[in-house]
Structures are given as C-alpha cells and as structure tokens.
C-alpha positions as CSV (number, residue, x, y, z in Angstrom):
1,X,130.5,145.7,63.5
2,X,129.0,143.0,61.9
3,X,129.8,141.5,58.0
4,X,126.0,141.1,57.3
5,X,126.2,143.0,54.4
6,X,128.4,140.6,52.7
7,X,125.8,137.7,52.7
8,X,123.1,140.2,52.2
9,X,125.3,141.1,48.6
10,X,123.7,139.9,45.6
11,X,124.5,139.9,42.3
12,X,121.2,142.1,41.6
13,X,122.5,144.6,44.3
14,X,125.0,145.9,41.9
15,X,123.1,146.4,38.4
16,X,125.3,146.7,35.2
17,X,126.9,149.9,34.1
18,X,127.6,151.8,31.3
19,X,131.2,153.8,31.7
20,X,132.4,155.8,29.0
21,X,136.3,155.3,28.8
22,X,138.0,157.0,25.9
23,X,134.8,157.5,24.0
24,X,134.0,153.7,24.0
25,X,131.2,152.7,25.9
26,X,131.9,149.6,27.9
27,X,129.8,147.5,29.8
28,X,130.7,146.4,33.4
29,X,128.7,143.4,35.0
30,X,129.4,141.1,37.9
31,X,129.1,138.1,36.7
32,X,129.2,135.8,39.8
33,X,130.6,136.4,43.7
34,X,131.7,133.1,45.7
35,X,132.6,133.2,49.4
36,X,134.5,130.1,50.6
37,X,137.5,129.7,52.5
38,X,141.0,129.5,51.0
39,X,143.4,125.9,51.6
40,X,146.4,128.0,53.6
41,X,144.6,130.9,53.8
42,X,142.2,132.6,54.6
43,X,138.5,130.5,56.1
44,X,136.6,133.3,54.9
45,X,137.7,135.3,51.6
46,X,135.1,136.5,49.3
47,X,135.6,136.9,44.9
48,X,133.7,138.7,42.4
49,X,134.6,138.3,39.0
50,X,133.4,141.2,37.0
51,X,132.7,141.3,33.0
52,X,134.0,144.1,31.2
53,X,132.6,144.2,27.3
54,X,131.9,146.3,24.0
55,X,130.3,144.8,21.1
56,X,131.7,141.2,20.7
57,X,134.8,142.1,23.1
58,X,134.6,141.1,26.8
59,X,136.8,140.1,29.1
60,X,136.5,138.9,33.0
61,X,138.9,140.0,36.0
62,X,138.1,139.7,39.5
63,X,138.4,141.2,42.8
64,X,138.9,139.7,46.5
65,X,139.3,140.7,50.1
66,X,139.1,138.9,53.4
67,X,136.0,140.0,55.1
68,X,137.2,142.0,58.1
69,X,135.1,143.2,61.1
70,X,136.5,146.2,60.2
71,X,136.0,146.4,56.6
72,X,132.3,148.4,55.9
73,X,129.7,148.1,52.7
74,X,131.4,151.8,52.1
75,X,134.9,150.8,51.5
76,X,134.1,147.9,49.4
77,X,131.8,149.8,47.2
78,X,134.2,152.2,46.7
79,X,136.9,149.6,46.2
80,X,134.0,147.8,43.6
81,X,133.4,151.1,42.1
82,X,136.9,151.9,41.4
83,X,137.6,148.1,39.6
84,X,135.3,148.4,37.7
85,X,136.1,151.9,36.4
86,X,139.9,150.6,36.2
87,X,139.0,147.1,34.1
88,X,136.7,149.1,31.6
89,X,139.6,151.5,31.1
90,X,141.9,148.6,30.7
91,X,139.4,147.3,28.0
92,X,139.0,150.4,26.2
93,X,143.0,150.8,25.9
94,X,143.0,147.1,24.3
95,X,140.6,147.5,22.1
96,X,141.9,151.2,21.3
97,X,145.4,149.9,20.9
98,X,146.8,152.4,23.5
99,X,147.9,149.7,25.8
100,X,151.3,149.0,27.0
101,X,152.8,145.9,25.4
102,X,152.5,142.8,27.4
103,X,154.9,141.5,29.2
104,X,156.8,138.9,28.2
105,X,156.4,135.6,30.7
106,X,159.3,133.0,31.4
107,X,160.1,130.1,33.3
108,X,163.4,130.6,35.7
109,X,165.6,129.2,38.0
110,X,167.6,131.4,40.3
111,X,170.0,129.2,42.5
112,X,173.1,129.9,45.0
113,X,176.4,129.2,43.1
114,X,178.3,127.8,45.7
115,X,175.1,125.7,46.5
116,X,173.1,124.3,43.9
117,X,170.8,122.4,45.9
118,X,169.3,125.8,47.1
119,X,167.1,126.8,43.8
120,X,163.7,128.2,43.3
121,X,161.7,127.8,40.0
122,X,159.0,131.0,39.4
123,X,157.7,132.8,36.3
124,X,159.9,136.1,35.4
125,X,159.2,139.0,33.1
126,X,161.9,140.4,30.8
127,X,162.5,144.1,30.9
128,X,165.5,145.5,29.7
129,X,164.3,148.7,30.8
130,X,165.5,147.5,34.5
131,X,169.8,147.5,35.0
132,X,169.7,144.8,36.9
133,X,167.6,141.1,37.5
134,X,165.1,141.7,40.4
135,X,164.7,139.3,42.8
136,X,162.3,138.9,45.6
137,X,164.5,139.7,48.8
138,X,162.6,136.6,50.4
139,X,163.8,134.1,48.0
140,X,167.7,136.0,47.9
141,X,167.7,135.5,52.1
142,X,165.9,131.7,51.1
143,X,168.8,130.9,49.0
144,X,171.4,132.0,51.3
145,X,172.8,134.7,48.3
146,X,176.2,135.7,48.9
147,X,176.6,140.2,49.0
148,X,178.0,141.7,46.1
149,X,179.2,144.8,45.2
150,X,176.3,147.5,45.7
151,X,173.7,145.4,47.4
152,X,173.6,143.1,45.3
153,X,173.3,139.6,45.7
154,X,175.5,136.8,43.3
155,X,173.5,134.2,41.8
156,X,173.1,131.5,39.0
157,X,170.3,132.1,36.9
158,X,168.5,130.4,34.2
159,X,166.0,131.7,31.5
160,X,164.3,129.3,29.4
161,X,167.6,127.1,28.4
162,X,170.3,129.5,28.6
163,X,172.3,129.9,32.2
164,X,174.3,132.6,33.1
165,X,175.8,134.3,36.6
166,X,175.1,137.4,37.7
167,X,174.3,140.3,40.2
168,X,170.6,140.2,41.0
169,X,169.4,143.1,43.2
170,X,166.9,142.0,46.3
171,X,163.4,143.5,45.8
C-alpha cells in the first residue's frame, strides 16, 4: 500500500468547518502540515496543527502520526475528523467556563535514598485527589527504588524547594 496520499494532502484538501459544540459555533482550520523526520525518532513523521476559534478566541493544537504502510487516507480522516471535533469541544468548554481546572505544573526531583547520585529532574502535576505520588515504573526500575510496603517504591522527592521521603507507587 503505498503513502501517496500523504504528499497528495494539502491544506486546501481539508476546507474549514463550522462545528457547533455547546451552542457555540467554532471554527476549525488547519492551519499548516510539515512532514520531516524527527532527531531520535522517527525519519518520516508528519504534523498538522489545526486552529480552533470563535470571535476573537482561537487557539492552535496539533496532531502527528508516523506514516505507516499500513496506515490508509480513511483512518487518518477519521482520526483528523475526530481532533478536530475534540479541540472545538475543548474551546467551547474554555470559553463556556465548563472546563476542568488546569493542572498545576512543577519542577521535581525524585532520587534513591540510599543513592543520591541516581536522580531524575521532570515536570509533575499536583493532585491530591491521588493517595499516593505516581511515578513512571521506568524511572522507579532507572533509579534502582528499593520495595515497600504495598508495591510501593521508597524514594526522596523534591517539589519546588521543599524535600521530603516517601512511598511513590510505579505507574
């Protein structure tokens, strides 16, 4: 099966749309598509970045997928079809003022206690709606995490400026 259809994409194949979300009428565009290849990862991986707007309010959000042999025009129309309907409900909630709060992003350091030389810096979300600090099981087996009670894994974490030990739970 050949990928064809990806070079033969325009922007002009795929007209702007009206969708009515929540009794707002909200314009979805794509705005540009670039295929290129990715530095450690993939040589040929194509984006669309697609406008979502009403009135004065717009926002841009984007979509990408490694052109497969096995991936047709059908499934990513369907896939384009369905990001688009999802970013112009998305837009609608904002500007409705039905959306979930945002999530709260900060910079932390999870570390092993008995070795502090194995640490990893990422962003982390606060929820206190979650018992227990979620870790990514890759970066818990990375830092060599020593078992706790329950599955859990004992670590040294820091939030911001303040450093504490605790049970993380591999996720």
């Amino acid at each position: 099966m050949s990928k064809d259809w990806i070079d033969e994409s325009q922007l002009g194949s795929y007209p702007p749309r009206i969708i009515q979300k929540d009794g707002l009428d909200i314009r979805s565009e794509i705005v540009a598509v670039r295929r290129r290849a990715i530095e450690h990862g993939p040589a040929d991986y194509v984006t669309l970045w697609i406008s979502s707007s009403h009135g004065a309010v717009a926002v841009e959000n984007t979509i990408s997928f490694e052109p497969k042999e096995t991936y047709t025009r059908d499934q990513f129309e369907q896939s384009l079809a369905q990001s688009r309907d999802w970013f112009a409900e998305q837009l609608a909630r904002d500007i409705l003022g039905t959306s979930p709060p945002k999530p709260a992003y900060y910079f932390v350091s999870v570390w092993n206690p008995d070795d502090p030389s194995k640490r990893i810096n990422a962003i982390g979300i606060h929820d206190e709606a979650i018992p227990h600090t979620l870790v990514m099981k890759e970066m818990c087996d990375g830092l060599q995490l020593k078992d706790a009670q329950g599955g859990l894994k004992s670590a040294a974490v820091k939030v911001v400026a303040r450093t504490f030990f605790s049970e993380v739970q591999p996720a």
